[in-house]
C-alpha angles and dihedrals in degrees: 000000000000116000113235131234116209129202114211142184096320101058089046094061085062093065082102092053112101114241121258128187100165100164081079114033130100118253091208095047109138088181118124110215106243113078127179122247103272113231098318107247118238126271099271098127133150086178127102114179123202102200111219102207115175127173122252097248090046092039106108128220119284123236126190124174127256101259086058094049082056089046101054099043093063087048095049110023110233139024086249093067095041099058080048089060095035097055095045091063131100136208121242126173111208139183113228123185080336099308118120111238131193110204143177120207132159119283125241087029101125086227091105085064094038107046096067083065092061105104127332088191137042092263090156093060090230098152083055098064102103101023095119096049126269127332118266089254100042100246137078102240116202142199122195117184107193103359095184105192091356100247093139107052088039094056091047095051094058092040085062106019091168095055124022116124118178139187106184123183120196121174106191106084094214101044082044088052089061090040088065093041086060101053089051090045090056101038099250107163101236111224133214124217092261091045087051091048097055116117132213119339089008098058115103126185121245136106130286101209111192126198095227156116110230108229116090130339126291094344119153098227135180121259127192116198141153126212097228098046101038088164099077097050110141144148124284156136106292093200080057103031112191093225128008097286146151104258121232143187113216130164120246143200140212135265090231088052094053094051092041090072091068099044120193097352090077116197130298098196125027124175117189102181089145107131100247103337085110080072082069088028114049096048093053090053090048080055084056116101112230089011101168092053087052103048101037091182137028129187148154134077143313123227115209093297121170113262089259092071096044085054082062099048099047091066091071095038094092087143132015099287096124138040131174143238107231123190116287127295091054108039148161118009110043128151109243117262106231095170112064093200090067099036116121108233090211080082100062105055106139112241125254092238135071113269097202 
């Protein structure tokens, strides 16, 4: 049993204090902090969300357990700034791929408008997964490039509790912070890399988090995030943000090293709805050999990306697990175009902002 650490009166009367985290931030940003909602995605949610609103004098005091109080001081720097994060959270329940989810996020992050949009249908095949019996090694291996709040790995997790191995990468340290939160809130057992590494008897189910941007090894990369739209955080080019954002530099790693913590098993599930990572991503696992036996699925979602790097994604689109964000005027939500005598060239306008 963890002990808990609880955060009383004086870090409430913080809530007006803006929040720092200036172990992470960019010293040449030249970002602003309230950023628009990117191209709202398409009604294809599996998500119901039950808000908890409470008012200040009712709200009761928030605990958190000691790892996470660990946790939160190297991201942030101080417990100052924790209670700070902490205290400017809010509670949601939410329902995922059926299973009932009790999560924290940051308050004020339009994700709790904009997760219920998320998926009316199962376009990820998840229910799928073991239709054809079990997999080869025994387990369901899982990627998770760019796992937000964590809803997705959480709820796979409890729709397979035997199996479910995970390796999740978020890049963002406060939205990281609540990733963490969540797997603790629904009783996900957190791994290690040797734990994700064990083979046969000795292998568990759980969830690897990593603290990470997916593009090459051990880079320092720009991030540009807001914290009221946390979902269209990306990398970028912080002297020409995409969107008005706070800048960040945040270390990455690599596609191949992802996959390489699970060995000769592969990956049975791997999401890449990581606004515009899949422009690093999909290219290393066209270098894999044998690629389609060791990612079995991939879904998520595409970001304006030339036509090249669609090519590389529709090898592995046997089914609807992906779909693509086009220019504007057409938007989130496309199926993606596997025949380039058919593709409409409206898709493929380069954006007006660095990719790095």
């Amino acid at each position: 049993m963890h002990r808990m650490v609880r955060f009383g009166s004086v870090a409430l009367l913080m809530l007006s204090a803006p929040l720092l985290s200036s172990a992470v931030q960019d010293a040449d940003s030249s970002c602003s902090n309230d950023a628009p909602m990117e191209g709202h995605r398409p009604n294809r949610s599996l998500i119901q969300l039950q808000r908890k609103d409470a008012s200040e004098e009712d709200k009761p005091k928030v605990e958190i357990p000691d790892d996470l109080k660990k946790l939160g001081i190297e991201l942030f720097g101080s417990e100052e700034d924790l209670n700070k994060i902490v205290q400017d959270s809010r509670e949601i329940n939410a329902t995922v791929f059926d299973v009932k989810l009790k999560l924290r996020i940051k308050k004020g992050d339009n994700a709790v408008e904009r997760l219920p949009d998320e998926g009316k249908t199962d376009e990820y095949g998840v229910k799928e997964i073991l239709n054809e019996g079990p997999t080869d090694h025994g387990m369901i291996n899982v990627i998770d490039m760019g796992a937000n709040y964590g809803i997705v790995p959480i709820a796979l997790f409890h729709t397979y509790p035997k199996y479910v191995r995970a390796v999740i990468a978020e890049p963002i340290p406060a939205t990281y912070f609540f990733l963490r939160w969540n797997l603790h809130l629904n009783g996900v057992p957190q791994l290690t890399k040797e734990d994700v590494k064990k083979k046969g008897k000795d292998r568990g189910p759980g969830v690897l988090a990593l603290h990470r941007g997916v593009a090459e090894d051990d880079k320092d990369m720009h991030f540009c995030w807001s914290k009221t739209n946390s979902m269209n955080a990306m990398m970028c080019d912080c002297k020409k943000p995409p969107f008005p954002s706070e800048c960040l530099t945040v270390k990455t790693i690599s596609t191949g090293s992802l996959l390489d913590l699970f060995g000769e098993s592969g990956v049975d599930f791997l999401k890449m709805d990581c606004e515009g990572c899949e422009l690093h991503s999909l290219p290393a696992l066209d270098k894999l050999k044998k690629v389609s036996t060791h990612v079995r699925r991939l879904v998520g979602e595409l970001h304006e990306v030339p036509p090249e790097i669609e090519d590389i994604a529709c090898k592995f689109n046997h089914k609807t697990w992906m779909t693509k964000v086009c220019a504007q005027p057409r938007g989130a939500g496309q199926q993606l175009e596997c025949d380039p005598k058919t593709r409409g060239e409206r898709c493929y306008v380069p954006v007006p902002w660095p990719r790095p």
